[in-house]
N, C-alpha and C positions, 0 to 999 in steps of 0.2 A: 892787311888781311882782307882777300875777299868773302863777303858775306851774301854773297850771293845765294850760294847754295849750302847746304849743313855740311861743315866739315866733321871729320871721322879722326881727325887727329885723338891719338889715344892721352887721358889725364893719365898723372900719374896714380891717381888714387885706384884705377884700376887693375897698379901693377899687384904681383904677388911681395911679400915679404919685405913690407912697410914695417920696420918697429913700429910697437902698440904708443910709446911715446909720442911720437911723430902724430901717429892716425888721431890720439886724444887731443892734441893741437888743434887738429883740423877741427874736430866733430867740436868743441866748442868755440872755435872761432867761426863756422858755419849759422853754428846755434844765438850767436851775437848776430851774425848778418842776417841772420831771419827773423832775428826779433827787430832791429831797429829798421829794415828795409820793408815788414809788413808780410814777408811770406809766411811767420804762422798766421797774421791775423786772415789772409786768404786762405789759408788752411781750414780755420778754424770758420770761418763767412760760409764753408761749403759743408763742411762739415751741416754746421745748423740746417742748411737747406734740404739735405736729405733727411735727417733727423725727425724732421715734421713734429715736433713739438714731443715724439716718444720722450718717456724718462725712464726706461729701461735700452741699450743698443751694445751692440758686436760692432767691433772697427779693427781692421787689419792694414797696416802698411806694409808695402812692399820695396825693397832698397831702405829700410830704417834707418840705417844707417846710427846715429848714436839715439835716437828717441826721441828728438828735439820736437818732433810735430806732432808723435803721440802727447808727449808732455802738455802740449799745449790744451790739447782735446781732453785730456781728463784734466786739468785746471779749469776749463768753461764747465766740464762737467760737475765739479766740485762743487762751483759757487752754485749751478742750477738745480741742486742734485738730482742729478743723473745718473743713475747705477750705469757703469759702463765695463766692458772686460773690451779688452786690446790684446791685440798681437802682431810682434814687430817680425819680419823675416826679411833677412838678409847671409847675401854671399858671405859676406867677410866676417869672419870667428871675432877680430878686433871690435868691429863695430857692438857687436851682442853684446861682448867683452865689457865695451864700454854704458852700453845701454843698463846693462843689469847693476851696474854699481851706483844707480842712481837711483838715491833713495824715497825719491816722491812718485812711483809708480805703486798702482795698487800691488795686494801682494801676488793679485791671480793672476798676473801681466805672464802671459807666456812668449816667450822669446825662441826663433827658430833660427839657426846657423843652415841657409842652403840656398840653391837656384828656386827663386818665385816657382817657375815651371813644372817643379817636381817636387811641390807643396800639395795633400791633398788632407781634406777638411773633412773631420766625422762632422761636424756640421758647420755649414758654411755660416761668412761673418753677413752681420747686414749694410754693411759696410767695407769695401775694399778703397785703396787711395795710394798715391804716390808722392813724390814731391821733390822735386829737382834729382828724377830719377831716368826718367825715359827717354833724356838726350842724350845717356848713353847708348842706346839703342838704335838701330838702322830702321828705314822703313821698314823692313819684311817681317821684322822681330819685333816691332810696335804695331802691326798690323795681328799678330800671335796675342801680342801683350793687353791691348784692349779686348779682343775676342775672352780671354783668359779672365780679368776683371770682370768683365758681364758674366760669363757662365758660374763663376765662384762668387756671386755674391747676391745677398736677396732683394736688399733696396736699391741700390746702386751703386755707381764708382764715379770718383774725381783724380784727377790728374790737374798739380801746379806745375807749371815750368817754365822755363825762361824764354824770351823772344828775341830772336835774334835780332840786330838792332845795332848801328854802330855805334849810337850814344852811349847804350848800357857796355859796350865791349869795350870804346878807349876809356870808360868813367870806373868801369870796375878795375881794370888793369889798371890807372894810376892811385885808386883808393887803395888797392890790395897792399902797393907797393909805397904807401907812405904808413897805413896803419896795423898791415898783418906781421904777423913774425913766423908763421907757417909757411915753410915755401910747397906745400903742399897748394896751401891755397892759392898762393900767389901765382902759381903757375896754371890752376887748373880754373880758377874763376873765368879768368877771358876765355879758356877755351870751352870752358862750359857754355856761355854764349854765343859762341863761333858753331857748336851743335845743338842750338834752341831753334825757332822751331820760328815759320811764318804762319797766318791763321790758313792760306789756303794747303798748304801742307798737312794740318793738322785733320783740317776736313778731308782730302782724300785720306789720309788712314783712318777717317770713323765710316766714312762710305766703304772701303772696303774691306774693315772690321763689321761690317754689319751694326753698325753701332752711329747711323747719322742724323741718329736726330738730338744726339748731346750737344748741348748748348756749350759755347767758346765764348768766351770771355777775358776781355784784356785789362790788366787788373796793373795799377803802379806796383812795384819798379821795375815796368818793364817783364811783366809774366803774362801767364795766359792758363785762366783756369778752367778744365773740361770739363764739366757735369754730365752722367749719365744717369737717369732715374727709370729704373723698371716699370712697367706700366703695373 
């Protein structure tokens, strides 16, 4: 695998018409690799940062995907008490699917089945966020997708994701392949890395998102977390 440049090779998870079985697989065996790899706890490091010690906040993920990083954020919020209201929006009806049957979200948790893009807010969150979402995405469409997080949100936005990296591409591709039983996973973790992202990469889409004074940061195992904070 060259890693030179971001490949575009398509995961399967963003094919159509995955059984909900199969997608449930994945979305808790993701939610294991983010819990022992450290990506809620960067989730939840940036979270706090924008937070600025409020104990009331709005936070909205985009690609939620099964809820695994909201979940994380109303558990820190719990112990701080933090009144918080979330909203998870994603393409896939499974992922919602699976989101909504978990039953440690508040009960105001609203859940959206649809394109991020064509999501509009009687009132915007103060908080917008992604997470091993936006290497889906091509530069021109990340270039849209950060523009879109700044104007939808009132304190700011973070973005995790992965970095491309041949250590994290042959170590997840042999981890996948001794410990997952998903072959969703198994197939799409290395590729998820083969479209992560370099930090000068990153910087030309917040220079021409209008968005470059967010701070980039390379965070273990092998991620990179975006911050953007409103003035």
């Amino acid at each position: 695998m060259n890693l030179s440049g971001r490949s575009y090779e398509k995961e399967l998870l963003d094919e159509e018409l995955i059984p909900f079985a199969d997608i449930r697989q994945n979305m808790e065996e993701l939610d294991f690799i983010n819990t022992w790899l450290g990506g809620h706890r960067i989730t939840v490091t940036a979270f706090k940062q924008l937070l600025l010690g409020r104990k009331k906040i709005s936070v909205c993920e985009i690609g939620s995907g099964g809820g695994d990083n909201l979940l994380a954020i109303c558990r820190y919020c719990r112990k701080q008490q933090i009144e918080i209201s979330i909203t998870g929006i994603d393409i896939k009806k499974e992922c919602i699917d699976f989101a909504t049957q978990r039953s440690s979200f508040p009960p105001s948790a609203k859940w959206i089945t649809s394109d991020y893009s064509k999501v509009k807010f009687n009132e915007k969150p103060d908080i917008i966020f992604s997470s091993l979402f936006c290497h889906h995405f091509t530069h021109e469409q990340l270039v849209f997708q950060f523009q879109w997080m700044k104007d939808n949100c009132t304190l700011g936005f973070f973005i995790n994701d992965l970095q491309r990296n041949y250590i994290a591409y042959h170590s997840i591709k042999v981890l996948t392949r001794l410990f997952s039983s998903s072959y969703l996973v198994q197939n799409d973790a290395p590729i998820s890395v083969a479209r992560g992202f370099k930090r000068a990469e990153l910087e030309i889409i917040c220079r021409e998102a209008e968005v470059a004074k967010a701070v980039i940061r390379w965070k273990w195992a092998f991620r990179y977390l975006l911050t953007y904070m409103h003035e």
